[in-house]
C-alpha positions as CSV (number, residue, x, y, z in Angstrom):
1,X,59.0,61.8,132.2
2,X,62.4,61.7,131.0
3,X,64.5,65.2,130.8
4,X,65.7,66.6,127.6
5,X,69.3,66.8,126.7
6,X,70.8,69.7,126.7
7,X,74.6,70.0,125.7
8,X,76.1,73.6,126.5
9,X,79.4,74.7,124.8
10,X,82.0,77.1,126.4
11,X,84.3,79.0,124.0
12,X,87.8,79.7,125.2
13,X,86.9,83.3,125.1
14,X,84.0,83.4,126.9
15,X,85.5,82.4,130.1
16,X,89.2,83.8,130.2
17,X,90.7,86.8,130.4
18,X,93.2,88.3,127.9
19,X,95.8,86.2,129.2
20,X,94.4,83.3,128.9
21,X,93.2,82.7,132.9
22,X,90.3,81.3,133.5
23,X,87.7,84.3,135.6
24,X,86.1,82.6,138.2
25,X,83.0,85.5,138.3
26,X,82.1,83.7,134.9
27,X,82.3,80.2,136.3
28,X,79.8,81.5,139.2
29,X,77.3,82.8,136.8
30,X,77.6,79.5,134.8
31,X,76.7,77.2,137.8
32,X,74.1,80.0,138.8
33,X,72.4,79.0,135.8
34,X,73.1,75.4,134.9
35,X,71.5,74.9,138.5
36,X,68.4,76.5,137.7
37,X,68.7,74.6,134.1
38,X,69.2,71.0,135.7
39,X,65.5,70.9,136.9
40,X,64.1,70.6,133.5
41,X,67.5,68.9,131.4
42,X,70.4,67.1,131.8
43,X,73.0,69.4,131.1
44,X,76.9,68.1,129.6
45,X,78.9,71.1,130.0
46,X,81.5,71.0,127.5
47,X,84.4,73.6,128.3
48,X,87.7,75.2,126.9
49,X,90.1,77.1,128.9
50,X,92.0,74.3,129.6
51,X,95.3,75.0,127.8
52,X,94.8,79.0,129.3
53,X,94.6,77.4,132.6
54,X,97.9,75.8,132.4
55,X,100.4,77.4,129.9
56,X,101.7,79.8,132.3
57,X,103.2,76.5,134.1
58,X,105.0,75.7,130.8
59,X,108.7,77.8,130.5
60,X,108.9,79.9,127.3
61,X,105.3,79.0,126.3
62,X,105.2,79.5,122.6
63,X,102.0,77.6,121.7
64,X,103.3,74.3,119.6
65,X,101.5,71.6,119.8
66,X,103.0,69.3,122.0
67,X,103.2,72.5,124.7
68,X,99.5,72.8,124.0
69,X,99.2,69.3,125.2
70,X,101.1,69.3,127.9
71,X,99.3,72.8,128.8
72,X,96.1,70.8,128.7
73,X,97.5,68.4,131.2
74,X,97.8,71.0,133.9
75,X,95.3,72.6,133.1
76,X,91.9,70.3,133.0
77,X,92.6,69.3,136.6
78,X,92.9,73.2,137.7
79,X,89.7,74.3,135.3
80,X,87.7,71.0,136.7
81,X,88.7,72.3,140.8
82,X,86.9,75.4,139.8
83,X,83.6,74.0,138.4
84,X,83.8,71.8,141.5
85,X,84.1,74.7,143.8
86,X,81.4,76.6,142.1
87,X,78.9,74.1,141.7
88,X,79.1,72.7,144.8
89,X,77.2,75.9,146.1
90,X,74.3,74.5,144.7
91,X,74.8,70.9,146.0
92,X,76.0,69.4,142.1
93,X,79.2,67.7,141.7
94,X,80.8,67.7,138.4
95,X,82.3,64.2,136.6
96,X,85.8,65.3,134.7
97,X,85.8,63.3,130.9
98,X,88.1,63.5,128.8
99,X,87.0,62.4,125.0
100,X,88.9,61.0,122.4
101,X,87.7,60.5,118.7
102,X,87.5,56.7,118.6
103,X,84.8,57.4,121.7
104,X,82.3,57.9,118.9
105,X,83.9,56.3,115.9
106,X,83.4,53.1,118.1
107,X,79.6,52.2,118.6
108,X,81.0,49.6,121.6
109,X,82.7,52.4,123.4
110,X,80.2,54.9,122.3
111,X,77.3,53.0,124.1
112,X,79.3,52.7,127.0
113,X,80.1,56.4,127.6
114,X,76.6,56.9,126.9
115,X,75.9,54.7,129.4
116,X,78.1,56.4,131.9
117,X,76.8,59.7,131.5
118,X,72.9,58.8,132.1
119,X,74.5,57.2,135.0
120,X,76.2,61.2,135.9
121,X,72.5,62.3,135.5
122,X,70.3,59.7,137.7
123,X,72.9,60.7,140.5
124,X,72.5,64.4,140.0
125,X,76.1,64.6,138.4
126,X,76.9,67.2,135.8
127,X,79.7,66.1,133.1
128,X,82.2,68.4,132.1
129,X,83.7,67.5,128.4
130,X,87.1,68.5,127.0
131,X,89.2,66.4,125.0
132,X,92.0,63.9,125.9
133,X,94.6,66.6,124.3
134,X,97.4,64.4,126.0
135,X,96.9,61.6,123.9
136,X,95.1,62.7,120.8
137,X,96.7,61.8,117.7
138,X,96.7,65.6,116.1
139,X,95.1,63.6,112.7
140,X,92.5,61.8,114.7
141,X,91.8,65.2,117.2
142,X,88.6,67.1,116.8
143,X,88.4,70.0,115.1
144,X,87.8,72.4,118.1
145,X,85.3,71.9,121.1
146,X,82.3,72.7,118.7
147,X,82.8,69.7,116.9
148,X,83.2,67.4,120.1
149,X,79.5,69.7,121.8
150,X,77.8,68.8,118.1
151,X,78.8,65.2,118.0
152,X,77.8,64.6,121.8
153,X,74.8,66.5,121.0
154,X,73.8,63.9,117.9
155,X,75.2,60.8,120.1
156,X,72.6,61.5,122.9
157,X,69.7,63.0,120.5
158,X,70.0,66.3,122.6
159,X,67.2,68.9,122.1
160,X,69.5,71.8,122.5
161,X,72.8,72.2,121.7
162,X,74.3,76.2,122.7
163,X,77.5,77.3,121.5
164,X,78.8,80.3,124.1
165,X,80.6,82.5,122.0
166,X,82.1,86.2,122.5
167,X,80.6,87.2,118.9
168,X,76.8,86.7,121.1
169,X,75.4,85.2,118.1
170,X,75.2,85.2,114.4
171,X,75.4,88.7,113.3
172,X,74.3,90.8,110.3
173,X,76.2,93.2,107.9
174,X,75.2,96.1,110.5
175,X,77.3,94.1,113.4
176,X,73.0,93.4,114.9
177,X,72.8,89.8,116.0
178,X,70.4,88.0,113.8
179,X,67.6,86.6,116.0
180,X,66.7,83.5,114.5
181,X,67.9,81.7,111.6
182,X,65.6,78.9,109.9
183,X,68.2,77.5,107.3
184,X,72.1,77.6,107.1
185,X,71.9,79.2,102.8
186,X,74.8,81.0,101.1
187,X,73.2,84.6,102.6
188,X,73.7,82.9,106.0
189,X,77.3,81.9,105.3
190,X,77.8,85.4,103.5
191,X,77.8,87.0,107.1
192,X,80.7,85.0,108.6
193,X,84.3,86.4,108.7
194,X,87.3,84.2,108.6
195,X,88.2,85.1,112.6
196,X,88.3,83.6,115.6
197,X,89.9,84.1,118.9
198,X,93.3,84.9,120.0
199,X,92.8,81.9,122.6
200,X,90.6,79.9,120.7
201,X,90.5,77.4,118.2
202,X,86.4,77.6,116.3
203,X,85.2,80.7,114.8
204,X,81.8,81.8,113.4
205,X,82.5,79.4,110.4
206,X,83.5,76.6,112.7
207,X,80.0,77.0,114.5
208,X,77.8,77.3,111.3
209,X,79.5,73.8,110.1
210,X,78.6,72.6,113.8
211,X,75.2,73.6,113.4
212,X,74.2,73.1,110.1
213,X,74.9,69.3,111.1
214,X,73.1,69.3,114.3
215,X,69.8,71.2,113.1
216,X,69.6,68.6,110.2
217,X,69.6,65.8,113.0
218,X,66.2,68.0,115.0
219,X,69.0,69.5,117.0
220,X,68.4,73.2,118.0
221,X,71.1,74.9,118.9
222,X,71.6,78.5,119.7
223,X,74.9,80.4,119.3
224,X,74.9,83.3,122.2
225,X,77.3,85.0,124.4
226,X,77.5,85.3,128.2
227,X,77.9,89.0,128.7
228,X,74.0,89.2,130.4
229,X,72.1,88.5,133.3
230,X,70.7,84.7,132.9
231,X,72.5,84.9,129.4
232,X,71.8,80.7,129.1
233,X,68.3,81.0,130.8
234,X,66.9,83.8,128.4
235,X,69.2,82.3,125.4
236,X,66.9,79.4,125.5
237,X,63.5,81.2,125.7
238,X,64.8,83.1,122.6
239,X,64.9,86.0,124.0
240,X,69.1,86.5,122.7
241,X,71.6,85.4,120.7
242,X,70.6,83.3,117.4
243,X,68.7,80.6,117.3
244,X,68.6,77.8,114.6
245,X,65.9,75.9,113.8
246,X,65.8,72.6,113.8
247,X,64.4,70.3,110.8
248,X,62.2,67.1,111.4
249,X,64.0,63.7,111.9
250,X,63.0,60.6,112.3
251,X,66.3,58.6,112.0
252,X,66.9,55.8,114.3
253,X,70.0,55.5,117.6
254,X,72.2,53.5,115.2
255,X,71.7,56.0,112.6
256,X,72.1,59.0,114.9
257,X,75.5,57.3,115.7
258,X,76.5,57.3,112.5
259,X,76.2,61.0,111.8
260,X,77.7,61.6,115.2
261,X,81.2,60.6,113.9
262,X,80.2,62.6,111.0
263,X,83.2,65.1,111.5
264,X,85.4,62.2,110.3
265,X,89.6,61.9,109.0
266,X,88.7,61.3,105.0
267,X,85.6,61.2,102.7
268,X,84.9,61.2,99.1
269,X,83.2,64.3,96.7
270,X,80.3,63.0,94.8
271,X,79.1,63.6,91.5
272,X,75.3,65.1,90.8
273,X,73.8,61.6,89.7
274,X,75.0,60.0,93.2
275,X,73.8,62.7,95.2
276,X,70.7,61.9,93.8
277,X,70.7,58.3,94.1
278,X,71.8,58.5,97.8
279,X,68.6,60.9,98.1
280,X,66.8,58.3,97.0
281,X,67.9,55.8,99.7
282,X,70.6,54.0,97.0
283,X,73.7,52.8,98.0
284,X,77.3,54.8,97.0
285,X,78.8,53.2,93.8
286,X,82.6,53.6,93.2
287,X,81.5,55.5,89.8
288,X,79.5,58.0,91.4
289,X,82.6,59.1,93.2
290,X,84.8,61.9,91.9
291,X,88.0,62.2,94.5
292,X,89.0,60.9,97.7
293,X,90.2,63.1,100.8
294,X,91.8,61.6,103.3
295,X,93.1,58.1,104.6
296,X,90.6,55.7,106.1
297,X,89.8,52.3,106.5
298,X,86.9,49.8,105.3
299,X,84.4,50.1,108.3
300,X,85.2,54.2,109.3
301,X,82.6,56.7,109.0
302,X,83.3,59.0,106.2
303,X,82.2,62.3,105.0
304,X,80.0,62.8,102.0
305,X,80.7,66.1,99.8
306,X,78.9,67.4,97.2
307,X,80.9,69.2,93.7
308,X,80.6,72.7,96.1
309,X,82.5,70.5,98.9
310,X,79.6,71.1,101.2
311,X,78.9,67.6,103.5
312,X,75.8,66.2,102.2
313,X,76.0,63.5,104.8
314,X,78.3,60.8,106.4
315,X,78.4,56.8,105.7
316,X,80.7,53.8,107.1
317,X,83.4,53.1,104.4
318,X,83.0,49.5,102.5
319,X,86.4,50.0,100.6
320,X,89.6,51.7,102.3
321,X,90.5,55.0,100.7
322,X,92.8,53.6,98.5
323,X,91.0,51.0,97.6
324,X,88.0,53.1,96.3
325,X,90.3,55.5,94.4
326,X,91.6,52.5,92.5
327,X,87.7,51.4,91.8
328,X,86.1,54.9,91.0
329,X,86.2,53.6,87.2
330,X,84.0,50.3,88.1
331,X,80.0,50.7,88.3
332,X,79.3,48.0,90.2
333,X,81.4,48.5,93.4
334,X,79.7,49.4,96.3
335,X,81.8,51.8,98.6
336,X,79.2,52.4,101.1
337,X,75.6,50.6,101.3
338,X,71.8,52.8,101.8
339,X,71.8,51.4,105.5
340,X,75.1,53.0,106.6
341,X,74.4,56.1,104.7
342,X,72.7,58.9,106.5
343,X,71.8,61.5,104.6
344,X,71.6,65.7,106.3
């Protein structure tokens, strides 16, 4: 029988230090676990720490972006020499790759790094993720890491997605870490703070968005911290941090494609009668739309946003943004067909 999927996410201040360095007692705890994990998944390890691992090599470091990227740069090879040294206690080598948005925007190149990374697993290989920061157009970046973790965790229909995180999971008014969550609702959203990490980029809001995306796809993912004994092992049996449930899904690859470039550059707020329609399995009209955010193209994935702004789903673009601002007045314009719309 084929493993499950799991996809685990390492925040930037989960494995650093104050300064940024990466600590190497965390890194052998990690591989302690993964290695015990790999007998029942396969595991993509998605990791920060990359910049921390290589701004002290950059003179007068002040954080901009292009000494972000070039900290990145000297960095990923120095983070992935560590995972390599620490996993090959237990006999796994680890597969450096670097993502870039049009890796999943692409269903040509997104088949083939799918393809790559079963090909990692049959040979025992364990993938470590970060993103191409050397390249990456800062409008076509991701978000933060939880983004690229929730979109490789729709891509290849993971049954797990964990988000390692300082906080140790979702917690209540009290500061107590909220067990188990069954639906992202305003009183869930009513606990987060807008903070995040000196180091890194996501926050508590940042992993709510993350999640409320992947558990609408039959994604569980649990947000928990690493501060334990077996933190990912006991994480999973529910026994810490917060766990989200996951809703029933039943959509198909193509479709689970689509909502894996969900996180996308533009989009469009909808109206109440369209959000209905496209409930109903109706394609967008032009009149059902009330703004457009963003630049994009006929043929990108765009997001779908309700009058709250809340993404209601995602759905490759028929019109370019401006030419579907220029036909909102017009009823009989399709700007995205029911078989490219998929709906969370």
């Amino acid at each position: 029988m084929q493993k499950k999927v799991l996809v685990i996410k390492l925040g930037t201040a989960v494995i650093t230090d104050e300064e940024g360095r990466v600590d190497e007692s965390v890194i052998k705890k990690i591989a302690g676990q993964i290695a015990t994990l790999s007998k029942e998944y396969n595991i993509v390890l998605v990791s920060s720490g990359a910049v921390g691992s290589g701004k002290s090599f950059i003179r007068q470091y002040k954080g901009t972006l292009t000494e972000r990227k070039a900290a990145a740069a000297v960095g990923n090879p120095i983070l992935i020499q560590l995972y390599h040294q620490y996993f090959s206690a237990y006999h796994i080598p680890v597969a450096q790759a670097l993502c870039e948005r049009h890796h999943f925007s692409n269903r040509k190149q997104f088949l083939q790094l799918k393809e790559t990374f079963y090909e990692f697993w049959q040979n025992n290989i364990l993938p470590v993720v970060n993103e191409n920061d050397l390249v990456s157009n800062i409008e076509l970046k991701f978000s933060d890491n939880d983004e690229l973790a929730t979109l490789i965790a729709v891509g290849f229909d993971a049954d797990t997605l964990m988000l390692c995180t300082s906080a140790g999971g979702l917690m209540d008014t009290e500061k107590n870490i909220i067990p188990a969550v069954q639906k992202i609702d305003a009183a869930v959203l009513g606990y987060v703070t807008q903070t995040k990490s000196s180091l890194g980029l996501g926050g508590m809001l940042s992993k709510l968005t993350s999640t409320r995306l992947a558990t609408s796809l039959g994604i569980r993912v649990i947000i928990c911290g690493l501060n334990k004994k077996d933190t990912l092992i006991s994480a999973l049996q529910g026994k810490n941090g917060t766990t989200f449930a996951a809703k029933p899904s039943n959509l198909k690859a193509r479709q689970k494609w689509l909502a894996s470039g969900s996180v996308a550059i533009g989009g469009v707020y909808i109206d109440k009668g369209a959000l209905k329609a496209l409930y109903a399995r109706k394609s967008l009209l032009t009149v059902g739309i009330k703004k457009v955010k963003g630049n994009f193209l006929a043929g990108e994935v765009i997001r779908l946003m309700d009058e709250e702004e809340a993404i209601v789903g995602v759905a490759k673009a028929k019109l370019s943004s401006n030419e579907t601002s220029k036909q909102i007045a017009q009823k009989n314009r399709i700007a995205a067909h029911a078989d490219d719309i998929v709906m969370f």
